[in-house]
Structures are given as C-alpha cells and as structure tokens.
C-alpha positions in Angstrom: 7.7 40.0 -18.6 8.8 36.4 -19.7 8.4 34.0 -17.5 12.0 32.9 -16.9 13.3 36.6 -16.0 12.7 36.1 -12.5 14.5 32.8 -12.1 17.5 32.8 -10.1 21.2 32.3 -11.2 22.8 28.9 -11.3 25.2 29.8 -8.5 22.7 30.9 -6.3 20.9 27.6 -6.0 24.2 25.7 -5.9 24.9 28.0 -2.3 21.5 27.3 -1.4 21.4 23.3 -1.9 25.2 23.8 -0.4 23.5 25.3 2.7 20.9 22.4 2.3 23.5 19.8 2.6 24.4 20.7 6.4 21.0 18.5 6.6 22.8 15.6 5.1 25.5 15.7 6.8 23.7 15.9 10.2 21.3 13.0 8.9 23.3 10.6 7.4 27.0 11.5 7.8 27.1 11.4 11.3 23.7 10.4 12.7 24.0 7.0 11.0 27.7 6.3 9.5 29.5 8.0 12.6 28.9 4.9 14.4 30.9 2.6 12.3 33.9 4.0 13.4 32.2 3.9 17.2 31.6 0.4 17.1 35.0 -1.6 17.4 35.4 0.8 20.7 32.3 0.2 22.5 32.0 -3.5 21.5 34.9 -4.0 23.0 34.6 -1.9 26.2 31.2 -2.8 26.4 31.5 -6.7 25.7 28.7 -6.7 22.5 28.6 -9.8 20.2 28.7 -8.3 16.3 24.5 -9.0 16.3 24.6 -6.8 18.9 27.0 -4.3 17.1 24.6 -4.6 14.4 21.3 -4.5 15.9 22.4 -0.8 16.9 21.9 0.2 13.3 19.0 -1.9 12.7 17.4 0.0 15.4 18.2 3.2 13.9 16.8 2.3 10.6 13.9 0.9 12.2 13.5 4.7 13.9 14.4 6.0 10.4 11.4 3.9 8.8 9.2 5.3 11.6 10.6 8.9 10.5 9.5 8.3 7.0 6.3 6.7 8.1 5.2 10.3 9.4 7.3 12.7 7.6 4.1 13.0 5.2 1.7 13.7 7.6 3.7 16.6 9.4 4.2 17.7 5.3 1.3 18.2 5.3 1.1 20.3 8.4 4.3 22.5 8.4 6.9 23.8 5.9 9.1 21.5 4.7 12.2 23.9 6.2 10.5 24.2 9.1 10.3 20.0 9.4 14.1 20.0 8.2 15.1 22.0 10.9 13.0 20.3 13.5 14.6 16.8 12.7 17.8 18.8 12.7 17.8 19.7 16.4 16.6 16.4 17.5 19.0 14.8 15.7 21.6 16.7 17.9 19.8 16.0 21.5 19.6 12.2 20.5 23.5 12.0 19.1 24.1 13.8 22.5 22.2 11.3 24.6 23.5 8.1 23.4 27.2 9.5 25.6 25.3 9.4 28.8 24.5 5.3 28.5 26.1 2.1 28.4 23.7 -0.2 28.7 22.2 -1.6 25.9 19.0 -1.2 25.9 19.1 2.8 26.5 21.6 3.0 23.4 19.2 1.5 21.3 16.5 3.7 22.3 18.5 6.7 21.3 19.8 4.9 18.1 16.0 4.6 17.3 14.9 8.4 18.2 18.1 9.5 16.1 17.1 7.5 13.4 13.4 9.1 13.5 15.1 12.6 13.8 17.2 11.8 10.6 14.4 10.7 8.4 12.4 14.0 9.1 15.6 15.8 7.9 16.6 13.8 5.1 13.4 13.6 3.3 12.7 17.2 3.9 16.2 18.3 2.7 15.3 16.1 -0.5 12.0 17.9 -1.2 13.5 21.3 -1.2 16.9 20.3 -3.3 14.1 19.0 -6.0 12.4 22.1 -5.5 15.6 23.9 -6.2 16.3 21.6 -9.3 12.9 22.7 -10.4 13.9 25.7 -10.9 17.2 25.1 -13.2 16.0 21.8 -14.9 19.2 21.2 -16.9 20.8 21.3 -13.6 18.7 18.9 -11.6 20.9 16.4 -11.5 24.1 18.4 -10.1 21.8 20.6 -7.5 20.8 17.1 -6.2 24.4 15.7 -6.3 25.4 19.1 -4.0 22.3 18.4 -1.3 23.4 14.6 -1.3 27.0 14.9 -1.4 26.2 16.9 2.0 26.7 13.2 3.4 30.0 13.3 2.8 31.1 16.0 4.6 29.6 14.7 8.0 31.9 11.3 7.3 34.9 13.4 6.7 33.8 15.4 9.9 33.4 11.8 11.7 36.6 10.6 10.6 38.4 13.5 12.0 36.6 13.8 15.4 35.9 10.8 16.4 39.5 8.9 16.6 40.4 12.5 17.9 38.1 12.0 20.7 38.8 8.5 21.4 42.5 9.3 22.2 41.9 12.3 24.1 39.7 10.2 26.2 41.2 7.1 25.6 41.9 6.9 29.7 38.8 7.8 30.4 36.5 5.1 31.5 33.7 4.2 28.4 35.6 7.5 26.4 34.1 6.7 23.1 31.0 8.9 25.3 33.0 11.7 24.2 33.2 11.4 20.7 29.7 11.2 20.7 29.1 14.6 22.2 31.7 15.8 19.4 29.2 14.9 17.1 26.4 16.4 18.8 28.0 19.3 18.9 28.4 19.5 15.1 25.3 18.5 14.2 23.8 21.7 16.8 26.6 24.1 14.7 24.7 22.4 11.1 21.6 22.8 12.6 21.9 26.6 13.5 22.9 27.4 10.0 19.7 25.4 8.6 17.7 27.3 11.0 19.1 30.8 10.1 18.7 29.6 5.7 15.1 28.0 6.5 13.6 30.9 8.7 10.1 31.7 7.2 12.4 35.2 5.7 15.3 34.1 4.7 17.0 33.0 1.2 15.7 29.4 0.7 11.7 30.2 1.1 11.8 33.5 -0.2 13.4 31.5 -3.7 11.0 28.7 -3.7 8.2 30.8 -3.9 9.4 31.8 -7.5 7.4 29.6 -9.8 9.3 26.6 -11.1 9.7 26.3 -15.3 7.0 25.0 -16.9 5.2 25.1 -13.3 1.0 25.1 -13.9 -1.8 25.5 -11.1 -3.4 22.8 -13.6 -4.2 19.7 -11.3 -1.8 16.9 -11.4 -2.1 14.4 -14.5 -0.3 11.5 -12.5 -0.7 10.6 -8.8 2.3 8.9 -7.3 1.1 4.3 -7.0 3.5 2.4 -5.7 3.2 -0.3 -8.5 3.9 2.3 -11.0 8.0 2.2 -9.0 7.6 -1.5 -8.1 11.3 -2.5 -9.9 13.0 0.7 -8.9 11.9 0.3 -5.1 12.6 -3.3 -5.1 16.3 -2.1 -6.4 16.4 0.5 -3.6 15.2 -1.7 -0.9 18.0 -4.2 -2.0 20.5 -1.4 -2.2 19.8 -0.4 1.5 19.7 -4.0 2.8 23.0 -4.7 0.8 25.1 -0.9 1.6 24.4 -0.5 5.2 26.2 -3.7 5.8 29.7 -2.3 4.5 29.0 1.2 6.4 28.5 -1.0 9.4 30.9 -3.0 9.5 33.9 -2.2 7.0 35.9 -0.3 10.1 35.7 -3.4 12.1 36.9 -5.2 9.1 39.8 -2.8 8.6 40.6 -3.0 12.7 40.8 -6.9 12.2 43.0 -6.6 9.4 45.6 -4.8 11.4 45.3 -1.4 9.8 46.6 1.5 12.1 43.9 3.6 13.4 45.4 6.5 11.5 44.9 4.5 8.3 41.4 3.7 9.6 40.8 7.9 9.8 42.1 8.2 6.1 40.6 5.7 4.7 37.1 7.0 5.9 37.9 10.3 5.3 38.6 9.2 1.7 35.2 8.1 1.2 34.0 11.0 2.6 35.6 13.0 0.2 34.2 11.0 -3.1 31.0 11.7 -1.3 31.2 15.3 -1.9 32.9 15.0 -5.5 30.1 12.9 -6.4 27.9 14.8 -7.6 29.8 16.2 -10.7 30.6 12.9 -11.8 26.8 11.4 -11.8 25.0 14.5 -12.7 24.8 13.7 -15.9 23.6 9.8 -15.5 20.9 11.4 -13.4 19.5 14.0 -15.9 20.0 11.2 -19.0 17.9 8.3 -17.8 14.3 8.6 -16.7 13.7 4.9 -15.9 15.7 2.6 -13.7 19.2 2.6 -15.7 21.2 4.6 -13.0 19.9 2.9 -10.0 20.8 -0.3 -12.1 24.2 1.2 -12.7 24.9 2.5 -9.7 23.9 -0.9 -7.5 26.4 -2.8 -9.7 29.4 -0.4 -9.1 28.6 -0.3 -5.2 28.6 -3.9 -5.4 32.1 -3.9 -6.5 32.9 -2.0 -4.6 32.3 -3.8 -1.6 33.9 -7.0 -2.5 36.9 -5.4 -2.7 37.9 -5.5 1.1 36.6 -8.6 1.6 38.4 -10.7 -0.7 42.4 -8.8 -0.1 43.9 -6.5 2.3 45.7 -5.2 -0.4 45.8 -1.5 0.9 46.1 0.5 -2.4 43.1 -1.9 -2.9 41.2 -1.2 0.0 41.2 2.9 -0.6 39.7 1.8 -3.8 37.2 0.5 -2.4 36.2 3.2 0.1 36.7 5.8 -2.8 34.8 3.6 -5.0 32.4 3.2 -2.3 31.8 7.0 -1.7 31.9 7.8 -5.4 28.6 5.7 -5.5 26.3 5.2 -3.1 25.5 8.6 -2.0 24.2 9.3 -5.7 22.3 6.5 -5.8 20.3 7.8 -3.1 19.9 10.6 -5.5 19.2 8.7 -8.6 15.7 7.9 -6.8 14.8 11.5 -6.4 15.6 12.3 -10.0 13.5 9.0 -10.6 10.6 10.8 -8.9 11.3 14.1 -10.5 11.3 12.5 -14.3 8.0 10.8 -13.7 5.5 12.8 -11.1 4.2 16.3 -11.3 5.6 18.4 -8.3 2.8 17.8 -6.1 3.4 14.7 -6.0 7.4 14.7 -5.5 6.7 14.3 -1.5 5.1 11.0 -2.3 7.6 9.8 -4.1 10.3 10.5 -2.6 8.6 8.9 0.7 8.1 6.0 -0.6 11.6 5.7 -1.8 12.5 6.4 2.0 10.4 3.8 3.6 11.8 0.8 1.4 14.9 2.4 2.2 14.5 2.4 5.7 13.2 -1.5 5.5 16.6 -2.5 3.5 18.0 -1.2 6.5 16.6 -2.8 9.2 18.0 -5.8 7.9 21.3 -5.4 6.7 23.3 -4.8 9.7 21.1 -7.6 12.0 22.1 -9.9 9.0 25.6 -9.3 8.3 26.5 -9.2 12.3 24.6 -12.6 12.2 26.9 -13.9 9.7 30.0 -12.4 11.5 28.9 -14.3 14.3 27.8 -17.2 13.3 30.2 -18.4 10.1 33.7 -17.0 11.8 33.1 -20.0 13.3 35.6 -18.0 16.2 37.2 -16.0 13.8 36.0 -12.3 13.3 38.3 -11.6 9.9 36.6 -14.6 8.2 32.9 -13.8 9.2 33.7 -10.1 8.8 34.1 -11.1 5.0 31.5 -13.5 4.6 29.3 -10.4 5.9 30.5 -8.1 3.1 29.9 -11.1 0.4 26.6 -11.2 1.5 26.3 -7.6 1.0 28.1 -7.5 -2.9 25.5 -10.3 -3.9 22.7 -8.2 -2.7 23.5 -5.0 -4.4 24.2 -7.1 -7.6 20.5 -8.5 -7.5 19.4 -4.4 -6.9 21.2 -3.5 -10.5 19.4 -6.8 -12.0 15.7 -5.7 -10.7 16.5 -2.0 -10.8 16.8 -2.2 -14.7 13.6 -3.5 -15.1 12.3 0.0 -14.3 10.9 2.2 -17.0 10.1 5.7 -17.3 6.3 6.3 -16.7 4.5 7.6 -20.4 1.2 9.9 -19.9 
C-alpha cells in the first residue's frame, strides 16, 4: 500500500487543530489577555499604582517561564494530550481563585500558578498542531494558524463576558470577582472538550499515531542548540517584552481616552476576531520562509501597530490598530513553530518549540513591570501621557525584534 493512503483528509485535521485551539483560548485568550480589560476596574477599586497593575502580568509570565521550564520534563513523562489537558484544568481552578482575593499579594500568587498552568497547555497544544501539520505538510502553515488563532476566540469570549459581568455586579462590593469566575467557567467548558478529543481513545491520538510524510525511525541528523536560533529567539524575546505591554495596558489607555465601555468591548472583540482570521492570511508567509523573514515581518507590522493608539485617538484609527494588532501577533507566535518545524527533525520539535517558550516567557516578565514603570513615572501625574510613553516604548522594541529577527537563517545539513 503506498504510504500516503492512510493519511487523513485535510478537513479532518483542520476540526482537529480547531478542537486544539480550545487550548489557546484557555491559555492565552483568557488566562493572560482577560486581565487587560480587568485591570482599570480593580486598580481603581483596589487603589494599585500602574507598576502594580503591571507586576500582575509580570508575575504571570514569570509562572508561564516556570511552566515552560518543566513542560519538557513532564514530556517526557506523559502524553502531550494528556499534559494539555492537565494545564487546562488548572488553568480553570487558578482563573477561579484569583475572585476569592483582594489583596495583593494572593492575586499575584494565582496570577503566577495561572501562568504555570497556561504554559503546560500552550506548548503542549503547539506540539500536537505541528504534529498535525506533519501530517499535511503543504498545510503546515494554516493547521498552525487554526491551533493559534484559538487565542482569539478566548479575547472575543473576554470581551463579551467580562464588561457583562462587571455591570451585572457593578453594585456588588469588589464585582470584577465575578467576571473572573465567568472566565473560569469557560475555560472548565474548553477544558472538557480537550479532555473528551485527548482521551488515550479518541480522534486526536488515534490520528497521530499515523506516521507523518517522509517520517523515518532513522535517528535524528540535527539536535535542537540554542545558538543554532540565537537571532530568531533574540527577535522573539523582544517581541514578548515589546507585545505584552500593549495587551496590558491598551484598555486602560482607551478608558483614559474617554472611550465608552461599549466601545472598549468592540474594540477588543475586534482584535479578537483578526485573531481567528489570522491564520489564512499568514499561512503562506509561514510555509515560504524557513529562516527568520516572518518573524522579522511580523515584529515590524506589530510594531505599527502599536504606535497607532498612542500617538491619536482618532477612533477609525484606533480599530486599526486593534485589528492590525490581532491580525499579527498571534501568527507570530506561530512563525516560531514553523521556524522549528523547517529546521529540526520531529524529535526534536519539543525542544524547539520550548525554547522559543522560555525567551518568550522572559520578554514577558519584563514588559508589563516596564511599561507600568513608565506610566508611572513619566505621566509626571498624568496617566494619558505615561500611558503613551508606555506603548512607545513598546513600538521601538518590536521594531528592534524585526531588525535581529532577519538575521536568522534557515539551518543547512
């Protein structure tokens, strides 16, 4: 029989990286970017300074670094499904824990164990989407787009619970507690339908045991070395110091601009939205290049994007720059996957794609400590002005990504 007979259909793997997505959705879409719109409401009911606004994120991203630290090891030890839906589940006791506090330290304990949770179940989710793009090579680049663009629909789900939530409760002493159970509760539903795809019978394992094109039980002729990826994780590292400032903080921005909270909703939903449509615009960039050209690409865009809000409040402007913004950066975080897949054997995809986490995670830890400094410090008493400055920051930051990012090149045997 030839080889490729047994290979499944296109639109199979499209429902199953679809299916795969619920995981980033829970991870990223509402585990990290859900708090952006949180954060205007409990800094003011709760009296935070925007370093301390910030530092909620940078402890999540320091838990997401720890996350990525040991999602190898338990790799090693357990299914990557079986890790996915783990990180899944915790994801939703930790999202569900952070209602039940108000001081500060406790919230950014559970911001930490969420971001933990969120790394087991992003990298996971990434491992099996480029084990499903194995599988239909030509389509690598849209099955990873699908499992990535999962992130939007968890900030589309955000932007319609949580001002929801915050109205319902709005007499409620410290009711932002209840849009965070909201979002628990959605990440549980995501997490029961990754369960039920991931169980050790159902669709996702039973396909990922057919053998990928080209697949060989040869061993691997090139290991996964850091300095191999130096540029390209330099670029990525400067891409999460420089996005996760705008995530942060472009809400608050928007609030001290005098938007409406209704044009707050649509304006994340919007972004949400380009999140998910995505993946058919860059799926091509993504198959094309093998070195560093779309992470180069894709920094620049994001960079523009993110300029945009703070330099008018234009608002025809403005939904450019969220659309823009969720056009973008989502496939960016899959332009490193497809990095990895060009350039490493399959065995050594988990490696890669790892290491491309932790740097993540590191950009991270900065971004939103830094930009809620610069809030802070260079309003100088006025929270529009250092609300800008913040989002500079963050532009020049992405620009310098695209500038290292091109100087990665595809690996040669």
């Amino acid at each position: 029989m030839p080889a490729d007979t047994s290979l499944p259909a296109l639109p199979q793997l499209l429902k199953l990286a679809a299916a795969l997505s619920l995981g980033a959705a829970v991870s990223l879409g509402i585990t990290r970017f859900a708090y952006g719109l949180l954060l205007p409401t409990m800094r003011a009911d709760l009296g935070w300074s925007y370093t301390l606004a910030g530092a909620m994120n940078t402890f999540n991203a320091v838990g997401y670094l720890l996350g990525a630290l040991v999602t190898p090891w338990l790799l090693r030890r357990l299914p990557p499904a079986s890790v996915l839906v783990l990180g899944s589940f915790l994801a939703s006791v930790f999202m569900a824990a952070s209602g039940f506090f108000t001081d500060a330290p406790s919230l950014l304990v559970q911001r930490l164990l969420a971001g933990v949770a969120s790394a087991l179940v992003f990298i996971a989710g990434g491992l099996l989407a480029a084990r499903l793009g194995a599988l239909a090579p030509k389509h690598m680049g849209l099955l990873l787009g699908v499992y990535y663009g999962g992130t939007g629909l968890g900030i589309v789900l955000s932007a319609l619970l949580v001002p929801a939530m915050l109205e319902a409760a709005s007499r409620v002493a410290h009711g932002w507690a209840w849009a965070w159970w909201a979002l628990a509760a959605s990440c549980l539903a995501a997490s029961c339908v990754l369960a039920w795809v991931g169980r050790p019978a159902g669709p996702l394992v039973k396909i990922l045991t057919v053998p990928a094109m080209g697949a060989t039980q040869t061993a691997p002729t090139r290991h996964f070395r850091w300095r191999d990826f130096a540029p390209g994780l330099v670029g990525y590292l400067l891409f999460g110091m420089g996005y996760i400032g705008y995530m942060t903080f472009v809400v608050a921005l928007l609030k001290e601009q005098g938007t409406a909270p209704q044009g707050i909703a649509a304006f994340y939903a919007m972004l949400g939205v380009a999140v998910m449509a995505s993946s058919r615009v860059w799926a091509g960039l993504l198959d094309r290049f093998k070195g560093g050209q779309a992470l180069a690409v894709l920094n620049a865009l994001l960079g523009c994007a993110t300029l945009l809000p703070a330099i008018t409040n234009v608002w025809p402007l403005v939904l450019l720059s969220g659309v823009m913004f969720g056009g973008v950066f989502l496939s960016l975080v899959a332009s490193t996957t497809a990095l990895v897949r060009h350039n490493l054997p399959q065995s050594q995809w988990a490696a890669g794609i790892s290491a491309f986490t932790i740097v993540f995670a590191a950009g991270q830890i900065a971004g939103p400590t830094v930009v809620g400094s610069i809030a802070d410090g260079l309003g100088a008493g006025n929270d529009l002005q250092g609300l800008q400055r913040g989002l500079i920051f963050s532009a020049g930051v992405l620009w310098l990504g695209a500038l290292v990012s091109m100087q990665q090149r595809a690996l040669r045997d």
